[in-house]
N, C-alpha and C positions, 0 to 999 in steps of 0.2 A: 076360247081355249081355257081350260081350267087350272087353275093352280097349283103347285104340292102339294097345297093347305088344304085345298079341297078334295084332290085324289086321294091322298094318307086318311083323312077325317070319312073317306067315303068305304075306309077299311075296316072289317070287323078280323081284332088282330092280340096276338098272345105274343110275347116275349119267348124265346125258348134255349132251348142250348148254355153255352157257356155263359153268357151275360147273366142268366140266373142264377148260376151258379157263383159268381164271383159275386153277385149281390147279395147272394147270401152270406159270402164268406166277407162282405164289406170292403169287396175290392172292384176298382173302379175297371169296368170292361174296354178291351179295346175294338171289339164289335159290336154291336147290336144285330140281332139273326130274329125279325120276324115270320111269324106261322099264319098265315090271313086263312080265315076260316067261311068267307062268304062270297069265294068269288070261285070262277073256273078259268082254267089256259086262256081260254076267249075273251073273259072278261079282264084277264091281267095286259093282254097285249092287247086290246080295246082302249083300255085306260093309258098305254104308252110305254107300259114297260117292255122291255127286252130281258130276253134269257140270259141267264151268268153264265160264261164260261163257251166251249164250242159248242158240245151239245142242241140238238134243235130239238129235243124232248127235255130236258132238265128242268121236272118244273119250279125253278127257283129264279128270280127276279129283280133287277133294280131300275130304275127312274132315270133319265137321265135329271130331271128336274129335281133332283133328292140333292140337296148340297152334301149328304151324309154318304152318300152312297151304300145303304144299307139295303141287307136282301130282306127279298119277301115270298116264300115260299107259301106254298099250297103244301097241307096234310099230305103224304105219300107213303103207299110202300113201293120196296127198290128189291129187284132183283135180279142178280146177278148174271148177266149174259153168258161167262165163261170164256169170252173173247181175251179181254185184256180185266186185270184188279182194275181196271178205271173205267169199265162198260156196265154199265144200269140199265135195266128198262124200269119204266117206272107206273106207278095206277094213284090215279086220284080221283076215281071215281067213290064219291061214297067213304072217304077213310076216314075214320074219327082222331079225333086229339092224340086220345091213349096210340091209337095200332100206330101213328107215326109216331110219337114218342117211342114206341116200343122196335121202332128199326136201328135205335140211336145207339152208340157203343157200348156207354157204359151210364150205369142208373145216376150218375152226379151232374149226366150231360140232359139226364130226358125229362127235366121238369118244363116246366109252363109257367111263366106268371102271366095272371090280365092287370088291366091298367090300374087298379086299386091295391096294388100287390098283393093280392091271393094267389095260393100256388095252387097248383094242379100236378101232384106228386104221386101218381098212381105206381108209383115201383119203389117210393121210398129212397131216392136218392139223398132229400133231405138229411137222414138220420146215416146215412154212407159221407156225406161230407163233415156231419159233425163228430162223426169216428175216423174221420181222416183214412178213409180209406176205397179204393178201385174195385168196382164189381163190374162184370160185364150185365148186360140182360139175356141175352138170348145165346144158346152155343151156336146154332145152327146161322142165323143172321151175322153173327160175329166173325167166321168162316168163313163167309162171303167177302168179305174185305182184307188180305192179309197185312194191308198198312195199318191194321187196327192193334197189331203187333207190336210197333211203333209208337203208335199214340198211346198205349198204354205206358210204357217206359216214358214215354216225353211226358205224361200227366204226372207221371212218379217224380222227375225232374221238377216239373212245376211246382206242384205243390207238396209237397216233401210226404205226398199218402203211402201210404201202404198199399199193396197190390195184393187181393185175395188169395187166400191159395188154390179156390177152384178157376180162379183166372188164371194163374199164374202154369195151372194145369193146362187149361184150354191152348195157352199162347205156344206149350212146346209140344201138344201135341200137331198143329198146325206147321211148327218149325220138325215136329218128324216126318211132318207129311210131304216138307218141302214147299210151303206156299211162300214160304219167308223169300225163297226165290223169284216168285211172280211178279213182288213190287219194285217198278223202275228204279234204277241208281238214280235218278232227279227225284223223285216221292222222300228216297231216305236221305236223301241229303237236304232236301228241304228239311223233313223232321230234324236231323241230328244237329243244324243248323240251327235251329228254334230250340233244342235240347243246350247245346251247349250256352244259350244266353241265360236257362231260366237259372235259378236261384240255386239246383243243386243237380249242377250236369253229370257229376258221378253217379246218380241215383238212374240214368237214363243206362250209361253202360252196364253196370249190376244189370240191370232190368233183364236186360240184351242177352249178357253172360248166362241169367238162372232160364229164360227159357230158350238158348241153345241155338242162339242167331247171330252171338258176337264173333263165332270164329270165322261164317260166309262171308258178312259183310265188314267185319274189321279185322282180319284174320291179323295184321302185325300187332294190334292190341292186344288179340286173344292170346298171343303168343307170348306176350309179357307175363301171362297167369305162372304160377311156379319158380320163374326167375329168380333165383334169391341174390340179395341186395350186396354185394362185396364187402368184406369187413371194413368199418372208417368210412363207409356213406351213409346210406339212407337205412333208417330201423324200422319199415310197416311191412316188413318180413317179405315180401315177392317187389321185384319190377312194377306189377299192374297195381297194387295196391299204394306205392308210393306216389305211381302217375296223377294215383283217382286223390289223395290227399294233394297233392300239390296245381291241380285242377281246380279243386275247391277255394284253393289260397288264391289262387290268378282269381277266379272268379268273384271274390269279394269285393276286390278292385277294379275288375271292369267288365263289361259287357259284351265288347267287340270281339266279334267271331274269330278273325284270324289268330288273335293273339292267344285264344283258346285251344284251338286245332293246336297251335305249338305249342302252348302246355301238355295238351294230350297226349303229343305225341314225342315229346323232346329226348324221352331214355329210348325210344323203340328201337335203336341200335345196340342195347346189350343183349338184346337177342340174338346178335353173331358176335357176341365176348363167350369163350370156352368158358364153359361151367366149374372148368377145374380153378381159373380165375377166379369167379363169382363166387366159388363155395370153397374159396381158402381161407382157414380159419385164422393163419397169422397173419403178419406182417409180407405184404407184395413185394419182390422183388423191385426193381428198378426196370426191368426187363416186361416185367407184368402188368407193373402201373405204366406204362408205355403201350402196350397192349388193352390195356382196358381203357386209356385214353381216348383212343382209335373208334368207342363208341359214336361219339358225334360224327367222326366221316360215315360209319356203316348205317347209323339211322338217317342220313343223307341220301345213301345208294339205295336204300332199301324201298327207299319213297318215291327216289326218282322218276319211275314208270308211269307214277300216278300225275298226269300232265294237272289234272284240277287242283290240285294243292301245292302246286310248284313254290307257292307265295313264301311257303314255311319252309322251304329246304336250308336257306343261308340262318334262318333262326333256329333252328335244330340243330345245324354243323357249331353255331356259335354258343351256343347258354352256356360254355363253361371260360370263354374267355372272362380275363380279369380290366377292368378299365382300366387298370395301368399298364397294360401290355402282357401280364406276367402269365394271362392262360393259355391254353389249349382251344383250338388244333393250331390256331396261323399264327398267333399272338398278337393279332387286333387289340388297339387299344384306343378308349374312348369314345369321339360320335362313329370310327370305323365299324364297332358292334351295332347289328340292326336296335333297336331302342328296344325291341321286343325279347330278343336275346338277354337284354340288361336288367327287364322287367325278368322275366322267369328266372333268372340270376337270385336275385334278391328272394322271392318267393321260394326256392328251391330251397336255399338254405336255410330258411326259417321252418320251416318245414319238417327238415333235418334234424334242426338244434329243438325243436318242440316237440318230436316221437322219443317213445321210448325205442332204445335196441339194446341187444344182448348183455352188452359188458357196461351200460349206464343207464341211468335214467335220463327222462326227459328235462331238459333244461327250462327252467323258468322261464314266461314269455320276455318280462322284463329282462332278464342277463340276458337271451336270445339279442335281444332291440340293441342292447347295450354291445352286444359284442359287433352285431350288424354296420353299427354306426360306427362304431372303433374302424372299419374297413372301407368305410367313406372315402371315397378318392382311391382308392388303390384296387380291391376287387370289387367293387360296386358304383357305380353311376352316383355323384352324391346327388342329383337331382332324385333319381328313381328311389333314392335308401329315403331321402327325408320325405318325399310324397307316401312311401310305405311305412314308414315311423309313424305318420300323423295318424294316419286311418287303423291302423291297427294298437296304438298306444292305448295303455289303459284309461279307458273314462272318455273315449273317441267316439263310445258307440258303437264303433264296430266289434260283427263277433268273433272277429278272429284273438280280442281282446281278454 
């Protein structure tokens, strides 16, 4: 029986896809995706591999004997069945380097290295990562996938690039056509899932927003657009715009999904606050600010239907209580606030004191910290305030600094 050492070494084989890509940009991959160029179906499952995934045509491949568990494709084109966005047929008869590379989304995905690091760049992706910027390849192959819709925003997320504007074309004509519809709620929630961990998950909703997909699939987001912010709150002029800032602030500090989804989503309850509230230019009533309190129960009720995110409903109804009892809605006070509530607490307010709005400027980040920690023990977690003092203080590194 022959070894890995000797099966892998028996492969004539290119690096391709993202791993290239982040090699180029000096970032350590979390896949390896190789393209074997010398063997056929017969000789891949001869050798011991098995196909990825259900598919009994997918010609892509792993070992079990690979402690890596990396795939191993064969050159392919793929086209589209029209059954389900997840059905391919596929031909590997004869298909060279370039034509597979050239079925791949976007030209920053469809380089090649061999084992000497030379590229094999036949669409110039190269020169699209070092302008930090999304181009698709093909309109007609790109159309055939509409989670490529997705991936495009979630790449925007990743790597903080720019999205062409003949891309940016392509994705809403596809969203006029409706395809945006075909991709399962599990496809988008996987993406938005891995959107919301990368480095700038606001860039994935914009994405969403400019090609005309954010109102199907996140319609109470979309609904924050316009919203404007009640005099004595938040100054980034609309509801959605403060979400996508204060998104950014939770996400400097951690990674974990849930805690994000409840930033996302924490104001989506002043969507059912009257307008005549939101855009009253003085001073609220007692009456009003009672009324526009009542946001946390309605972005509670608003979600509730959505059994999959159930996780975030008590942290949504809670980010405006105070640790010492003194918030809003129940008046929880202390570990009775989910931990997560007390994080977006903190974050929300800094947030606040750090925009500019209408009738001041924005407050220095230092007086911001200064005032933060003055509220230590009373509306803020002291544990949560001095974990967000350290990472965010000036000369911490971080960039929220």
């Amino acid at each position: 029986m022959s070894t890995w050492n000797e099966i892998k070494n028996s492969l004539d084989k290119l690096l391709v896809g993202g791993a290239v890509r982040d090699f180029i940009m000096d970032v350590k991959p979390k896949d390896n995706d190789w393209l074997v160029t010398n063997k056929t179906e017969a000789c891949m499952l001869g050798l011991g591999f098995e196909r990825v995934g259900k598919s009994i045509s997918t010609p892509v491949f792993f070992h079990s004997l690979d402690p890596m568990r990396e795939d191993y494709a064969l050159p392919r084109k793929e086209t589209s069945t029209g059954v389900t966005t997840e059905d391919f047929s596929f031909d590997t008869t004869n298909i060279t380097i370039e034509e597979d590379l050239f079925r791949r989304d976007f030209t920053i995905n469809a380089i090649a290295m061999y084992s000497n690091e030379g590229l094999f760049d036949p669409f110039d992706g190269y020169s699209d990562i070092q302008a930090k910027e999304i181009r698709h390849l093909d309109d007609n192959a790109f159309m055939e996938d509409p989670l490529r819709i997705f991936r495009a925003a979630r790449f925007a997320a990743q790597l903080s690039f720019k999205i062409i504007p003949d891309t940016v074309a392509l994705c809403r004509k596809m969203v006029s056509s409706g395809l945006h519809k075909k991709v399962s709620a599990d496809r988008v929630r996987e993406e938005t899932k891995k959107a919301l961990s990368c480095k700038y998950p606001s860039l994935y909703f914009n994405a969403l927003r400019d090609f005309g997909a954010l109102e199907y699939w996140f319609s109470p987001i979309y609904k924050m657009i316009g919203i404007p912010q009640p005099k004595g709150h938040h100054g980034e002029g609309d509801v959605y715009n403060h979400t996508m800032m204060v998104l950014e602030e939770v996400r400097k500090r951690t990674d974990d999904v849930p805690t994000l989804f409840a930033a996302l989503l924490h104001d989506v309850g002043k969507i059912g606050v009257s307008d005549k509230i939101l855009m009253k230019k003085g001073k609220l009533t007692k009456k009003e600010q009672e009324k526009l309190r009542e946001h946390a129960i309605i972005g509670q009720n608003i979600l509730s239907p959505i059994k999959e995110i159930e996780g975030v409903f008590d942290i949504i109804r809670h980010h405006h209580e105070n640790f010492d009892g003194t918030g809003y809605p129940d008046g929880l006070k202390g570990n009775e606030i989910p931990m997560i509530s007390r994080i977006i607490a903190v974050s929300n307010t800094y947030d606040t004191m750090t925009s500019d709005r209408p009738h001041r400027k924005a407050m220095s980040k230092e007086l911001a910290l200064k005032e933060i920690e003055e509220q230590k023990g009373a509306q803020f977690d002291p544990v949560v305030t001095d974990a967000f003092i350290k990472v965010v203080k000036p000369g911490s590194g971080s960039k929220g600094a």
